[in-house]
N, C-alpha and C positions, 0 to 999 in steps of 0.2 A: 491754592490752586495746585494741582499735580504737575510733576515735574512734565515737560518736553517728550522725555523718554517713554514715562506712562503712556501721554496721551496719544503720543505718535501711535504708540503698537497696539494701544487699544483701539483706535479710529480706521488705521491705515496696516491691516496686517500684511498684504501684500503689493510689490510693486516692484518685483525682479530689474526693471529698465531701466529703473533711477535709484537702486540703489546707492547708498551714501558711501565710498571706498577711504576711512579716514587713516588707514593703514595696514601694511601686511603683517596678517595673525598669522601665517607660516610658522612651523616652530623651526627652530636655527637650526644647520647641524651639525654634527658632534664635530668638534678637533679634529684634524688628524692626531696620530700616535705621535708622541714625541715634542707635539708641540704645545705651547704656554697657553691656556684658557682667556681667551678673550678679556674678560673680568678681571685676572691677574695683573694680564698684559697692562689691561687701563689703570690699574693700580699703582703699577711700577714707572708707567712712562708720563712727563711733563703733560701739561693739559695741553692742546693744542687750541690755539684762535679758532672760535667758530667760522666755516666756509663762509666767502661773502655772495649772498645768493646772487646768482645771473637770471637779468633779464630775459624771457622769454619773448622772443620773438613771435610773434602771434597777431591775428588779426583780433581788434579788441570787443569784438561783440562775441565771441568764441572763450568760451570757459570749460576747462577739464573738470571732470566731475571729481578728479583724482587729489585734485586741489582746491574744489570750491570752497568759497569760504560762506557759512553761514550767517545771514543777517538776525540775531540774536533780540535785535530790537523791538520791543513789542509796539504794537501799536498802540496799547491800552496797555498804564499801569494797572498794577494785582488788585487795588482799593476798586476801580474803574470800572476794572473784570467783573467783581462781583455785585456791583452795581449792575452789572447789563445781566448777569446770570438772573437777578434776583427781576429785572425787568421783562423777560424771557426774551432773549436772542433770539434769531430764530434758529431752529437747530442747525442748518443747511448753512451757514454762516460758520460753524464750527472749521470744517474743513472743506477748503475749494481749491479746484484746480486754475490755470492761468493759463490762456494763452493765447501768442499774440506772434503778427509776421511782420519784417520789411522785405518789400518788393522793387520791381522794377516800374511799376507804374500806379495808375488807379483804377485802370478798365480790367476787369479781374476776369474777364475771359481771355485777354491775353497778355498781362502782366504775369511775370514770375516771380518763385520767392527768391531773396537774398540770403535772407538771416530767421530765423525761427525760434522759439523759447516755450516750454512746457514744464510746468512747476506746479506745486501742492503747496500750500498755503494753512497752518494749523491756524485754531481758532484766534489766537493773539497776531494773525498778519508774519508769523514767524516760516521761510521757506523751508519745510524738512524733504522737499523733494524738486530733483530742477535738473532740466537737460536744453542743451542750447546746441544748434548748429548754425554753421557756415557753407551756403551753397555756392557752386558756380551754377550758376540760373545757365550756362548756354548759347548767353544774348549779351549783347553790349547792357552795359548797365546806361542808363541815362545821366547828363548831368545832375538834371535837375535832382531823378531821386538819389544821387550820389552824397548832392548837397545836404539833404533831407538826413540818411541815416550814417552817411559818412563812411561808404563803402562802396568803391570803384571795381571799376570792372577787372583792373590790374591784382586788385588787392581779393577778389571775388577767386579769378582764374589760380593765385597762387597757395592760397588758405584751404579753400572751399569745396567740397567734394559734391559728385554729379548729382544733379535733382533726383537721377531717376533712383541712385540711392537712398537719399534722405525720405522722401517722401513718404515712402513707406514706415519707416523709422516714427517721421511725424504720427501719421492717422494710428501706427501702432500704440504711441506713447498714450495718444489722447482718447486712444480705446481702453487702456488702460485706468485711465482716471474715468470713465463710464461704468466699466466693468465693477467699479464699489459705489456704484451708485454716489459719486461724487459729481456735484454740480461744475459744469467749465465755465469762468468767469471768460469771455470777449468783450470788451471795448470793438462797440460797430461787428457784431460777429456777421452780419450779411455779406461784410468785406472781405474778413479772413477765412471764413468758410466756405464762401464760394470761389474762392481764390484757391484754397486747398483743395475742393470738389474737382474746379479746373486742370489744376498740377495732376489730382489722380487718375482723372481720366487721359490724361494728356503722354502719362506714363503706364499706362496700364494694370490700374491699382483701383481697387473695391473704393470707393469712397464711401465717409461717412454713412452708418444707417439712420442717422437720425433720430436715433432713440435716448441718446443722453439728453441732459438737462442741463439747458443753456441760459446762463443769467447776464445781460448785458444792461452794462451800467448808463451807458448812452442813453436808453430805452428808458430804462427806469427815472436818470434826471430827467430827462423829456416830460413823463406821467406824472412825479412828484414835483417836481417845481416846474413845473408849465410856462410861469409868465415872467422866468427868471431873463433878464438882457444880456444882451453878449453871447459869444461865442461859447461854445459845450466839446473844444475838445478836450482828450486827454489831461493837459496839463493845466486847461484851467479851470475841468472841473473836479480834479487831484484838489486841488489849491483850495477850493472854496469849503472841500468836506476836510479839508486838515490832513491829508494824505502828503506825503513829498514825493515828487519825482524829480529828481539829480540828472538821469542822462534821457530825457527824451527822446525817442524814435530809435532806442536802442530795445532788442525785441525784447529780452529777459527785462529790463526795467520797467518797459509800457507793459506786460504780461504782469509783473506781481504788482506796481502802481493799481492798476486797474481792478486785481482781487483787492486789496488793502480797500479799496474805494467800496467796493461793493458790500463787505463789511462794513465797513463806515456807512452808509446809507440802511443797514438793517440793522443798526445802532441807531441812528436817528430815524427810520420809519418801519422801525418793530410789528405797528399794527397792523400798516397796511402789508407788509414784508413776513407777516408770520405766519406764511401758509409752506405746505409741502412743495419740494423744489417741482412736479409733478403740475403742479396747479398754478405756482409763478411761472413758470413756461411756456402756459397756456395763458397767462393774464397778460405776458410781453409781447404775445404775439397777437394779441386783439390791441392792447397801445399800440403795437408797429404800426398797424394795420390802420388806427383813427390819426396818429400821425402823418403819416403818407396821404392821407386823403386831405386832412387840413392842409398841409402841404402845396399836394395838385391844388385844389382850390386857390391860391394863396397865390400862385405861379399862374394859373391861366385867368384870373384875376387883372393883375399888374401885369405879364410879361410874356405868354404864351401862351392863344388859346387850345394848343394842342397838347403841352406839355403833360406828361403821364409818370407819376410817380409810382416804383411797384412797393407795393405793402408785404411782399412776404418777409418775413422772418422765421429761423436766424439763417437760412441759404437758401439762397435766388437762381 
């Protein structure tokens, strides 16, 4: 396999937003006149104890790009890799985008966000691009979704900068990852899209044109294992394709869990999964669409004859 580096620069040559800052290449400069050469100096003088690093005070869903640390772990050993090359991946599976929100509630015409995460994902599940923010939504944060992602209104107002800044930031990053024709992995994207569509109308911001290519793994377990029991969230159907996810309802975690998945799933459904991201887009959106109607059926059946479920996908 090619190194990391190769494939990054050959797949993803541009992405100004999320570049990776692993240190400053500044070149030093000179002495002054008179005085010892840094080098020298280290030479002559006793080693000093390395500094003991200080805890950064911070809210813990919020990650400096300045310091991220890259999750190095492949999802698939190199043996595996070339197993799935030689079975054909499908290409779009190479490199994906992620992303994912926690908000203030579930009614996404008037929920806000909290916390936000937009990343790029190389074809081993490995993140070479990732941007995370901390809002103040503006609004009381709720218990209940405080319980959920683990972020108060207290902790929102002191971290978190205005929506009506971020927002922009967001739909920029995720134009970004459109603009190379890179598919965006959402988990439930009806949720966070139209949650985002909301904020940018709400702030005065172009929302979405709807022209990138949107792979949601919800949609896809739904079509490919249909008659499987139990619950299809995030975390337990991470679990079932062999994905981990560690911090749930954290945005950057449910964001690359959810691509990892999606790969995972065009590892195990290659065939039906190996069409242009162009044409998956348009196949999610006719399962949304036979889902919601099974669905309604299903509800004014059993429990409401009026109950109406909408089939768009991926923003309502």
């Amino acid at each position: 396999m090619t190194s990391l580096d190769a494939r990054y620069k050959a797949a993803l040559p541009e992405f100004p937003l999320f570049e990776l800052d692993f240190g400053n290449d500044e070149p030093a400069a000179a002495p002054a006149a008179g005085t010892i050469p840094t080098a020298e100096r280290a030479a002559e003088a006793p080693v000093a104890p390395a500094p003991v690093e200080e805890e950064v005070v911070g809210p813990p869903a919020l990650i400096s790009l300045d310091a991220v640390e890259v999750d190095a772990t492949p999802v698939v050993d190199e043996a595996e890799a070339a197993l799935l090359d030689a079975a054909g991946l499908p290409g779009w599976a190479d490199a994906v985008g992620v992303f994912d929100l926690e908000t203030t509630g579930i009614d996404t015409d008037t929920a806000r966000i909290v916390s936000a995460s937009v990343a790029v994902l190389d074809d081993c599940g490995v993140v070479v691009e990732r941007k995370d923010w901390l809002l103040d939504p503006g609004v009381e944060i709720p218990a209940g979704a405080s319980a959920v992602h683990g972020i108060s209104t207290e902790r929102a107002r002191r971290y978190g900068r205005p929506a009506s800044e971020v927002v922009p930031e967001i739909l920029a990053a995720i134009r970004s990852v459109e603009r190379r024709g890179i598919p965006l992995v959402v988990y439930n994207a009806p949720y966070d899209l139209t949650l985002l569509a909301r904020e940018a109308a709400r702030h005065g911001h172009e929302p979405l044109d709807g022209t990138g290519h949107v792979i949601d793994p919800l949609v896809l377990d739904k079509a490919l294992d249909r008659y499987r029991k139990g619950k299809r969230t995030l975390e337990v159907t991470a679990a079932i394709y062999g994905v981990a996810l560690t911090d749930a309802h954290d945005a950057a975690a449910d964001a690359i869990a959810a691509g990892r998945l999606a790969q995972a799933m065009a590892s195990r459904y290659s065939a039906q999964l190996g069409v242009e991201p162009a044409r998956l887009h348009a196949m999610q959106a006719d399962w949304c669409r036979e889902q919601a109607e099974r669905f309604q059926d299903y509800m004014r059946r059993t429990k409401d004859p009026e109950f109406t479920a909408d089939p768009s996908w991926p923003c309502r």
